[in-house]
C-alpha positions in Angstrom: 10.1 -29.5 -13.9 6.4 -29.8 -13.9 4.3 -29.0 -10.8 0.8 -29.9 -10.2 -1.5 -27.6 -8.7 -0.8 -29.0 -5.5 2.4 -28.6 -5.3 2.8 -25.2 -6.5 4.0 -22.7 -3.9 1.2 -19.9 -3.0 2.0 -16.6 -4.6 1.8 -13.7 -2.1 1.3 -10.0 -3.4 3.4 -7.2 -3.8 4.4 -5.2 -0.6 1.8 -2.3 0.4 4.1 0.4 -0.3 4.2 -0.3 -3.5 1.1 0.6 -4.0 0.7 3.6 -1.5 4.0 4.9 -3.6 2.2 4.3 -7.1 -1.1 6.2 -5.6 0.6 9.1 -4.0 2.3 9.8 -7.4 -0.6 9.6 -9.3 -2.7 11.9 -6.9 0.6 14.4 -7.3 0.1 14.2 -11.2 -3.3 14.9 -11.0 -2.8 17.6 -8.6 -0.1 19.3 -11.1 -2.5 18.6 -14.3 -5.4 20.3 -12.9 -3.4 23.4 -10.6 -5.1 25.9 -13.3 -7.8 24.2 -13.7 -10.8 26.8 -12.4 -13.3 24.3 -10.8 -11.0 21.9 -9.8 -10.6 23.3 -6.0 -12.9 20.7 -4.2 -10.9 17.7 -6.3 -7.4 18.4 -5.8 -8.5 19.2 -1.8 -10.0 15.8 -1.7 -7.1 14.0 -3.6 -4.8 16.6 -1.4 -6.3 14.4 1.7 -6.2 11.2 -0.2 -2.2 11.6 0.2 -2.4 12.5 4.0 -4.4 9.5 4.8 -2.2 7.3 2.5 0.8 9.1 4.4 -0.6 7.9 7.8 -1.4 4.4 6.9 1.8 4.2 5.7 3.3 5.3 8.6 1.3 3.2 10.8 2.2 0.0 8.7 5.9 0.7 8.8 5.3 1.3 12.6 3.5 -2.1 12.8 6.1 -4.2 10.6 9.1 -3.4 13.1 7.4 -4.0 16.5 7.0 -7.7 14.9 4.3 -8.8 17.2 4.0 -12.1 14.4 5.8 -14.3 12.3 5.0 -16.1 9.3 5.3 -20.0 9.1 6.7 -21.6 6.3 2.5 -22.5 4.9 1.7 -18.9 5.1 0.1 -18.3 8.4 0.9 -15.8 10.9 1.8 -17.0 14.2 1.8 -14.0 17.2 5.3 -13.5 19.1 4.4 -13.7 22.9 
């Protein structure tokens, strides 16, 4: 079946914890690679509070995402639940 551009459905992108999960490994990696490292103190410390912030947006996200305060309509928008 061919679609025109029009008529193709939007594509949306993947879901943010996808992404906090790929980073939080990565920064562990890291962390691991350079643990004998000398010099490498003021890195891993920064990278080591990388994964607490990602931790708390996380956790705020998840936290937003089942209060459900919207909804999304079928074109994409978000609609607020009253």
């Amino acid at each position: 079946m061919n679609f025109h551009d029009s008529e193709k459905p939007q594509l949306g992108c993947s879901p943010y914890c996808v992404h906090i999960s790929a980073r939080v490994c990565e920064l562990c990696e890291a962390i691991k690679r350079n643990a004998t490292e000398s010099g490498k103190h003021n890195q891993i410390k920064l990278w080591a509070a990388e994964i607490q912030y990602l931790n708390e947006m996380d956790r705020m996200l998840r936290r937003v995402e089942a209060e459900k305060t919207w909804v999304e309509e079928k074109d994409g928008t978000l609609k607020e639940v009253e």
